[in-house]
N, C-alpha and C positions, 0 to 999 in steps of 0.2 A: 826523534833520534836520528841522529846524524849518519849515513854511509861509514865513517870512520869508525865510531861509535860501535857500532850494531859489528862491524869486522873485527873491533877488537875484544866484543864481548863471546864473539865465537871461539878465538883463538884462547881466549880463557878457559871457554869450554873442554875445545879438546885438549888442551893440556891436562884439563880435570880428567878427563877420560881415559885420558894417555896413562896417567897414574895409577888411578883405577884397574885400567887392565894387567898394567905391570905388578902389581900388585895381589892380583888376582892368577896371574901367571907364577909368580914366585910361591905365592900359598901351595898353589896347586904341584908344584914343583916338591914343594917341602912336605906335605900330604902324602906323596909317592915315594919320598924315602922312606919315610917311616911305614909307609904299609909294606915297602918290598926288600923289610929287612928278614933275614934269613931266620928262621924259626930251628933251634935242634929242640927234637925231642927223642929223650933217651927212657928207656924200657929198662926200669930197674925192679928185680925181684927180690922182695922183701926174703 
């Protein structure tokens, strides 16, 4: 495998990874609105 080869299968790489994280950053993002949506809880007597 050729020098060029072998650099363009890295830059593959991290573009996969690049994804990956971004993608993983987003979830994570989306994950924390819905946990830190506001809860009412209202006390009714029957």
């Amino acid at each position: 495998m050729k020098t060029t080869e072998k650099i363009a299968n890295a830059k593959k790489r991290i573009d996969e990874l690049e994804r990956l994280i971004k993608y993983w950053n987003d979830s994570e993002q989306g994950n924390a609105k819905i946990v830190n949506f506001p809860i009412k809880i209202e006390n009714k007597v029957s």
